[in-house]
MIPASE-270598 format. One record per residue (C-alpha): z, y, x; residue number from 1. Coordinates in nm, 2 decimals. Layout:
<volums>
      pz      py      px    i
       Z       Y       X  NUM
...
</volums>
This chain:
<volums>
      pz      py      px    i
    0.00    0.00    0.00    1
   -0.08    0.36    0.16    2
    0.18    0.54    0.23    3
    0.10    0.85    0.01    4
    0.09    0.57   -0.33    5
    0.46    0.43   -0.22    6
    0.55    0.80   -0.14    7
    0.44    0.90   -0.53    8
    0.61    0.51   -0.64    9
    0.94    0.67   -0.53   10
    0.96    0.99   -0.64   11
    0.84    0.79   -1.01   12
    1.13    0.63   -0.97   13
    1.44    0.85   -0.85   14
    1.25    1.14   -1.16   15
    1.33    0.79   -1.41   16
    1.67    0.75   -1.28   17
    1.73    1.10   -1.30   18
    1.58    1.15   -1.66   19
    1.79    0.88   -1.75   20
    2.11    1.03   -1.61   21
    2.00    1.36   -1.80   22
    1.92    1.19   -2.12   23
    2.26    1.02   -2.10   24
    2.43    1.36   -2.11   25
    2.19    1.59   -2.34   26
    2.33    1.30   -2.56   27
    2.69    1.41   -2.54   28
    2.60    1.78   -2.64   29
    2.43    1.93   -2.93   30
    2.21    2.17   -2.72   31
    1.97    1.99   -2.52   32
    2.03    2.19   -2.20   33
    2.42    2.17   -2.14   34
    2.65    1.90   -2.19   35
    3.00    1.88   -2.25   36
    3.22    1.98   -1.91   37
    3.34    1.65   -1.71   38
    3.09    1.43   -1.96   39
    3.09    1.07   -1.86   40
    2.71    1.10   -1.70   41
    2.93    1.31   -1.44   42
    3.18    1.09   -1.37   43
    2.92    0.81   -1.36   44
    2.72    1.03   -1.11   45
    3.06    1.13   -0.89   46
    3.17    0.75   -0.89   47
    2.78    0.67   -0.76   48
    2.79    0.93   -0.49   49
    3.14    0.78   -0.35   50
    2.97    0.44   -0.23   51
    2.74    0.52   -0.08   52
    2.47    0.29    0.08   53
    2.37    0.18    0.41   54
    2.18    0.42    0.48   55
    2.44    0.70    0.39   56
    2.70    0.51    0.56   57
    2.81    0.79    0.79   58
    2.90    1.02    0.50   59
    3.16    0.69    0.35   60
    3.29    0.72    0.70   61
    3.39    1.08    0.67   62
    3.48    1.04    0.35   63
    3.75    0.72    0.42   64
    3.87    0.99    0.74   65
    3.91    1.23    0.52   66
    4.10    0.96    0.31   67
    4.36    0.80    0.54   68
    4.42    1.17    0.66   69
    4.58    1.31    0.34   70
    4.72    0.96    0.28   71
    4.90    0.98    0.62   72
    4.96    1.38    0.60   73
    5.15    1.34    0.25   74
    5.31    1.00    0.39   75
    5.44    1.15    0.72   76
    5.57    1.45    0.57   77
    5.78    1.24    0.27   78
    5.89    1.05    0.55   79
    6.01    1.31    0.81   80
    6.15    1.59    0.54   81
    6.33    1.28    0.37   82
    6.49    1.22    0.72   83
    6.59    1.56    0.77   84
    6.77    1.58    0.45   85
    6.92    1.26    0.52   86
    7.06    1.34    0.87   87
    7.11    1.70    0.74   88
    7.37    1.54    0.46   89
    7.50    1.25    0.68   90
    7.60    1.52    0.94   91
    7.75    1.71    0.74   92
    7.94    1.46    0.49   93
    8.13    1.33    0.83   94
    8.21    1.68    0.96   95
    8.36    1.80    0.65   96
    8.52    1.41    0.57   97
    8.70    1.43    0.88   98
    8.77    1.78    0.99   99
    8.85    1.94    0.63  100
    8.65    2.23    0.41  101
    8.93    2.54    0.48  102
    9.14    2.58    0.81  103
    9.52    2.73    0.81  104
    9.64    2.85    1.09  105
    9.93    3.11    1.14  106
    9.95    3.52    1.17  107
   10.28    3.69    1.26  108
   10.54    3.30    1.36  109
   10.46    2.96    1.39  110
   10.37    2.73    1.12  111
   10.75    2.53    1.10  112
   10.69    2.54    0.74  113
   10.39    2.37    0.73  114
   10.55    2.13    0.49  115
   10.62    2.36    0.19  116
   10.31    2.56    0.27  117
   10.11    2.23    0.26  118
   10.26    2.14   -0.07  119
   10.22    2.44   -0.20  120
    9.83    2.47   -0.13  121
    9.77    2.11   -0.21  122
    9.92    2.18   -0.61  123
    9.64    2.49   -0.58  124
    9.34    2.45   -0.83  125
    9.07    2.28   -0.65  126
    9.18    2.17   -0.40  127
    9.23    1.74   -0.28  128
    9.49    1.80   -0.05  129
    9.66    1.96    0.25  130
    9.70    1.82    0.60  131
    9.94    1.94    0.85  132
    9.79    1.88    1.17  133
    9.89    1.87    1.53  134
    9.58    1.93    1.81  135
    9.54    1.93    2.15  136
    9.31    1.88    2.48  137
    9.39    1.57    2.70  138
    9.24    1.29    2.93  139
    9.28    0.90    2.78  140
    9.23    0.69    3.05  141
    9.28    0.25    3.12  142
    9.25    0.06    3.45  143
    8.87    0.04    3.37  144
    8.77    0.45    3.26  145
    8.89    0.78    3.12  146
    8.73    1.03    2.95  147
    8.81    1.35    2.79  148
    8.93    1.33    2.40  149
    9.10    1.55    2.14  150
    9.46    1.43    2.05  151
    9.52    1.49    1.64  152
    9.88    1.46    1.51  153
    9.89    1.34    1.16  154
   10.15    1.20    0.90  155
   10.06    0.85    0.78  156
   10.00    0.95    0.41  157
    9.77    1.19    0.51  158
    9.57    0.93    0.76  159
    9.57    0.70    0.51  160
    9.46    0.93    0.26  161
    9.15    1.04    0.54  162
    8.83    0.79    0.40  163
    8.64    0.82    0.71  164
    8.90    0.70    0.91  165
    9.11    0.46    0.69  166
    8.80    0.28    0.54  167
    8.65    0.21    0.90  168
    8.91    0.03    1.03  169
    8.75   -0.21    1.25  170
    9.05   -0.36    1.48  171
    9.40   -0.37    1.38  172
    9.58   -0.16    1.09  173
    9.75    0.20    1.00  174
   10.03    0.03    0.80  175
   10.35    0.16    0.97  176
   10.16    0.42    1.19  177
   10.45    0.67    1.20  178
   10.72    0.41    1.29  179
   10.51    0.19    1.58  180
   10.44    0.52    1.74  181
   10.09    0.41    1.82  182
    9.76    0.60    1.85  183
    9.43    0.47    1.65  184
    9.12    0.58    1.83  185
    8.73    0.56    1.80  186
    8.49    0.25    1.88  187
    8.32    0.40    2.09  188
    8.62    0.57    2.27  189
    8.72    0.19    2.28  190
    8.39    0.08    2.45  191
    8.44    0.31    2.74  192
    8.77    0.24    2.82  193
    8.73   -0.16    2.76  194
    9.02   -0.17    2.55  195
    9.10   -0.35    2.23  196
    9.38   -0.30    1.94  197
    9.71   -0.38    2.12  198
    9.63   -0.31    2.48  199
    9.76    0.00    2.62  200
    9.64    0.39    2.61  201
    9.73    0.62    2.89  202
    9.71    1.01    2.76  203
    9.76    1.28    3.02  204
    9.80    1.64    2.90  205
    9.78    1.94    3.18  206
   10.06    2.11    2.98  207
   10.38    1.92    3.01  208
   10.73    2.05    3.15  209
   10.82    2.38    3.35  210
   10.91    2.28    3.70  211
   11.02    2.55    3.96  212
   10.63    2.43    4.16  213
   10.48    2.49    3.83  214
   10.36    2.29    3.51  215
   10.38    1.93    3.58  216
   10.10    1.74    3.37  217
   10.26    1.51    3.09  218
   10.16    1.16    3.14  219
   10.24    0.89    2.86  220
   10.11    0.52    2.73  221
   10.11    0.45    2.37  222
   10.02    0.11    2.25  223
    9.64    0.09    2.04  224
    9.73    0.03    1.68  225
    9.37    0.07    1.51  226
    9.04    0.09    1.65  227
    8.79    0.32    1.36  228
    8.45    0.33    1.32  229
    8.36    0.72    1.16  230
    7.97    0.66    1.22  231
    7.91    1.00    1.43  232
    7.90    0.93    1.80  233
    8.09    1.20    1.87  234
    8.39    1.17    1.64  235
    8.41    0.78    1.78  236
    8.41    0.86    2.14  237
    8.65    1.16    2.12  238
    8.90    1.16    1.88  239
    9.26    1.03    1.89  240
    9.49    1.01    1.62  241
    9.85    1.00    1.67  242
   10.17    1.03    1.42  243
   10.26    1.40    1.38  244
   10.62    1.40    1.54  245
   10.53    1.23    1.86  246
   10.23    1.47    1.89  247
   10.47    1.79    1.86  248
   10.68    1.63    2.11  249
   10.36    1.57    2.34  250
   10.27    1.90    2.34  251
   10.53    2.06    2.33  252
   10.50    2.18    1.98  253
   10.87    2.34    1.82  254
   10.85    2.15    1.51  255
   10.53    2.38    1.38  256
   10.17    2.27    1.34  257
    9.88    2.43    1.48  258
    9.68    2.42    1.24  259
    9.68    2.31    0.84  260
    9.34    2.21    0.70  261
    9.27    2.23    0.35  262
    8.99    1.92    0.17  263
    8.85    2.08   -0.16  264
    8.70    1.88   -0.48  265
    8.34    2.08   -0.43  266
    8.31    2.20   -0.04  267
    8.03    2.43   -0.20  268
    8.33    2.69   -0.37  269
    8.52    2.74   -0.05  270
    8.53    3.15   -0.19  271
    8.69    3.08   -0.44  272
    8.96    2.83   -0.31  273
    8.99    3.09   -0.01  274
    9.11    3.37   -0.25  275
    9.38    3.12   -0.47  276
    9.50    2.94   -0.12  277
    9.59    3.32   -0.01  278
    9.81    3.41   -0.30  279
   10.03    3.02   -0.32  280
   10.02    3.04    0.08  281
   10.36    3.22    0.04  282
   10.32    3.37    0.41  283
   10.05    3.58    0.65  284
    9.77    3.33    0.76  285
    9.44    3.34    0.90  286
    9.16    3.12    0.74  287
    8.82    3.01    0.82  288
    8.59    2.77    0.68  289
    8.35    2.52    0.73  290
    8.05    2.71    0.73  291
    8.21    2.95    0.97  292
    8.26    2.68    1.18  293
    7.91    2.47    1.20  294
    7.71    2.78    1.12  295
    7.51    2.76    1.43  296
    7.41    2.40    1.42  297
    7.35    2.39    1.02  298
    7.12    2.73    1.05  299
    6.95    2.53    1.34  300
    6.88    2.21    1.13  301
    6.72    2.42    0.87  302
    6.48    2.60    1.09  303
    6.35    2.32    1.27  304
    6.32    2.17    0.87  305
    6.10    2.44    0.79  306
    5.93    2.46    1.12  307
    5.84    2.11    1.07  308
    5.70    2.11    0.73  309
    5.47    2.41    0.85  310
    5.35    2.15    1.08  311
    5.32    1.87    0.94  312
    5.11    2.00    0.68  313
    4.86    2.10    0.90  314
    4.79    1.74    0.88  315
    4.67    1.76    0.50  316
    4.47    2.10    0.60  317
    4.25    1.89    0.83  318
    4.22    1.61    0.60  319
    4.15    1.86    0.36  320
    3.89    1.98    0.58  321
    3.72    1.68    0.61  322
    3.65    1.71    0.30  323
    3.44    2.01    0.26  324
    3.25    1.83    0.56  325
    3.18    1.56    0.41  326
    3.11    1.70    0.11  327
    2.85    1.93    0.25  328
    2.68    1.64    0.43  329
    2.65    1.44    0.09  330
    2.52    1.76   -0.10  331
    2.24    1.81    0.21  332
    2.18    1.43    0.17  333
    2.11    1.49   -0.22  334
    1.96    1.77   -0.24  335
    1.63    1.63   -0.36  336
    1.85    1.44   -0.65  337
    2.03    1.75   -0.75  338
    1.65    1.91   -0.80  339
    1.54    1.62   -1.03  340
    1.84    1.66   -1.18  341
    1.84    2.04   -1.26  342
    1.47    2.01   -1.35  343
    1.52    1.75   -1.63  344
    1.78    1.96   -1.75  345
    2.12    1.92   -1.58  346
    2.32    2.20   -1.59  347
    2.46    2.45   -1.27  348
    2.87    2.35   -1.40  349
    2.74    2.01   -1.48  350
    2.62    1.95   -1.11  351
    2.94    2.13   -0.95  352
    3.14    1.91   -1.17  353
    3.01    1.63   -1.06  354
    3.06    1.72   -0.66  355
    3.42    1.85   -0.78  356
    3.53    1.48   -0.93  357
    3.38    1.36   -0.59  358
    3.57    1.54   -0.33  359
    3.90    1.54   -0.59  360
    3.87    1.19   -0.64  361
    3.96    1.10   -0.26  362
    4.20    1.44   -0.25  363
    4.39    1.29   -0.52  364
    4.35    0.91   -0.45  365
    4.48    0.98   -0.06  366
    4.76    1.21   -0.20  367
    4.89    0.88   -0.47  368
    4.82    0.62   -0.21  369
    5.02    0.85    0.07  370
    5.30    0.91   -0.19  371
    5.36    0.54   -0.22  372
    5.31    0.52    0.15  373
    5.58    0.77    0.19  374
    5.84    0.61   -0.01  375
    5.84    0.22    0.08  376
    5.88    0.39    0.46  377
    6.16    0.64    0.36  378
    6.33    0.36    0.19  379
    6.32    0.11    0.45  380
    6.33    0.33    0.71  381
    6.65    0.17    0.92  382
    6.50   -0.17    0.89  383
    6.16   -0.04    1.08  384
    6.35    0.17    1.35  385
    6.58   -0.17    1.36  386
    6.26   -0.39    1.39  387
    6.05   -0.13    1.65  388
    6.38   -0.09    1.88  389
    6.40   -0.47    1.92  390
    6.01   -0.49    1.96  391
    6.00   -0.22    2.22  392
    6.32   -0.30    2.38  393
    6.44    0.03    2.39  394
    6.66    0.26    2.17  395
    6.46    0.45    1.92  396
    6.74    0.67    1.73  397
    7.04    0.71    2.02  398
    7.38    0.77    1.91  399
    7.47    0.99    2.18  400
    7.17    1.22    2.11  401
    7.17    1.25    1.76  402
    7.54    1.19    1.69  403
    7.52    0.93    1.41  404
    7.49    0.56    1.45  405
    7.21    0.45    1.21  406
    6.86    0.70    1.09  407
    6.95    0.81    0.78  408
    6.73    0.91    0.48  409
    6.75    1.10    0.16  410
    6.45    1.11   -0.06  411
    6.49    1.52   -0.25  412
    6.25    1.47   -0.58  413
    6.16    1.83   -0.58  414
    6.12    1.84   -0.23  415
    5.83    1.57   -0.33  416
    5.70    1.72   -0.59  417
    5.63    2.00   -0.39  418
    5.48    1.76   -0.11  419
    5.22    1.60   -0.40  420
    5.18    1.96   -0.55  421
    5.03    2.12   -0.24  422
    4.85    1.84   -0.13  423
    4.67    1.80   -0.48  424
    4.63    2.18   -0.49  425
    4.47    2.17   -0.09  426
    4.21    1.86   -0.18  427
    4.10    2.09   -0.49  428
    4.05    2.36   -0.29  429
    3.84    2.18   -0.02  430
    3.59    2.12   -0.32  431
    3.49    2.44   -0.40  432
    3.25    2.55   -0.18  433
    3.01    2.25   -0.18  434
    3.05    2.21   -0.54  435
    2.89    2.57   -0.58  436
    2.66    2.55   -0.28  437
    2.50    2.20   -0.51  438
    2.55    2.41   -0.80  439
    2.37    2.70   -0.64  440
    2.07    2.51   -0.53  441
    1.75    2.62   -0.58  442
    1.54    2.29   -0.78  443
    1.21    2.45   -0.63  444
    1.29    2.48   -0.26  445
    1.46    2.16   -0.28  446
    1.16    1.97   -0.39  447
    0.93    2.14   -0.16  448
    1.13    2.13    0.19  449
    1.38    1.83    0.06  450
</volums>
């Protein structure tokens, strides 16, 4: 057959399959020349265009890139914000578990009435309780290591009454804390000094007894009574709990406290507790708070949140703009069909419909698939890091680095939502131009130089 019959044998046939397309959709209209917007004949023509044929494999290669990319943008960002909320709450449940919401501590004489004060602000509206509290500096030390820890003196009632440390008990027992006269101390404390629940605790403060040559350091054992697991690295290697009297007499402490911290019902309305712990206080004191404390670190967590959504949705604005690429490829590669089209009748909204459904179709389908991604990871997040750290043979989420012992994750709905939302919104987006460049082109030139 020459080649100028098959040339005319082909155009024959893609004008047939074209009239048929149009005659499909003049059906679903009562004017001839427009059809009803998103008509099936689009979505038929859309879902045509998105498997593509061998020879228009390169443009289904851009299009599964442009796929897997929002899939893994949306999926990596669900993943890592839900991380950051998670370590963001896990940080700071333990520091407020364990070192209180509102700190006491005294004005014009020392604090020897911590014990009325402390039932006085505990009966206060709001708050859980009130804990008298010894604190000081010192060096624990065994025959095998010694390391620098913070000594807290506490009654037994309010030990017990401390979650984080009387639900983690992992060796021995706090029943009869105040009468052994023994110290509990961290795991991880434990681990550095080799020691177990009933060995032996050396604790050397540099503030013992006057001596004409100066202060002599205070060195004394006390026997291991509970070894506590908090979960945050540094709370497990550092701190020391001991009963309140024998920590005044440590350090030197004329029956007072240093310090009486305050745990509300709702660590959110510290205001408010401030101004009612002020009036039953009964005495001049000085307070700060929580936030006052950690404001540094919990401003610094929130920035780097931010800062890393900002960058990790970069990820779906590339994806995104793969789109628009391979969009504009595919309405090049059909120009001459978008002609036929237009001449049989096919509308200019009909035509950018149909190149909208197209490049929304993978937008939206990457955005759903990376959503589910997104939450089977987030969800079994510690199991992967558990199963990678074995597989590599290395630590992938350090204790000492990142201050808790296991990766944490918290899964915000809105924070999602708003994930999905954009995503959707940027895929849309990417559409636009090629849809109106198909929808703008001209039938004539097409034909001729197509």
């Amino acid at each position: 057959m020459p080649w100028s019959e098959s040339l005319r044998e082909h155009g024959r046939a893609r004008a047939g399959a074209a009239e048929d397309v149009t005659t499909m959709a003049k059906g679903y209209s009562n004017d001839p020349g427009a059809t009803k917007p998103f008509a099936p004949f689009e979505w038929l023509l859309a879902w045509r265009y998105l498997r593509a044929r061998r020879r228009e494999g390169f443009i289904s290669i851009i299009a599964g890139f442009s796929f897997a990319g929002v899939m893994l943008g949306v999926a990596t960002l669900i993943v890592v914000m839900s991380v950051m909320n998670g370590f963001r709450a896990e940080l700071l449940n333990k520091i407020i578990g364990v070192n209180g919401h509102i700190f006491i501590t005294p004005i014009d004489s020392p604090l020897r009435d911590y014990a009325e004060v402390s039932q006085r602000v505990a009966a206060a509206p709001g708050v859980v309780r009130a804990v008298p509290m010894v604190e000081g500096q010192a060096l624990a030390s065994s025959p095998y290591n010694a390391g620098g820890v913070l000594v807290r003196g506490v009654r037994e009632q309010d030990l017990a009454a401390t979650p984080f440390v009387a639900d983690t008990i992992r060796e021995g027992t706090l029943a009869g804390f105040d009468e052994k006269g023994g110290v509990a101390i961290g795991r991880r404390l434990a681990e550095q000094l080799s020691l177990r629940a009933g060995d032996t605790l050396t604790v050397v403060s540099p503030k013992g007894a006057a001596t004409p040559f100066g202060t002599a350091p205070r060195i004394k054992s006390y026997p291991i009574v509970a070894i506590f697991e908090i979960g945050m690295s540094e709370f497990d290697a550092a701190f020391v709990y001991m009963p309140l009297e024998e920590a005044q007499n440590y350090f030197n402490r004329d029956g007072d406290v240093s310090v009486i911290e305050v745990y509300l019902k709702d660590a959110d309305r510290v205001d408010e507790a401030r101004a009612v712990i002020d009036q039953v206080a009964g005495r001049q004191i000085m307070m700060t708070d929580w936030r006052q404390r950690n404001r540094t670190f919990f401003s610094a967590l929130e920035v780097e949140r931010n800062v890393m959504f900002l960058i990790l949705l970069l990820i779906v604005l590339v994806a995104a703009l793969n789109i628009v690429s391979g969009l504009i490829m595919l309405v090049k590669d059909k120009s001459a069909d978008i002609a036929i089209l237009r001449t049989m009748g096919a509308t200019r909204g009909a035509i950018m419909r149909v190149f909208l459904i197209t490049g929304a179709s993978i937008g939206i389908s990457g955005t759903v698939a990376g959503f589910l991604l997104g939450l089977v990871i987030t969800l079994n997040v510690e199991t992967i890091r558990s199963f990678l750290s074995s597989l590599t043979g290395t630590d992938l989420f350090s204790a000492e680095i990142y201050f808790l012992s296991r990766l944490p994750a918290v899964i915000e709905p809105g924070e999602v939502a708003t994930v999905v939302f954009t995503a959707i919104v940027l895929s849309l987006l990417a559409t636009l131009y090629p849809s109106w460049r198909a929808a703008r082109l001209d039938p004539v030139e097409a034909l001729r130089y197509g």
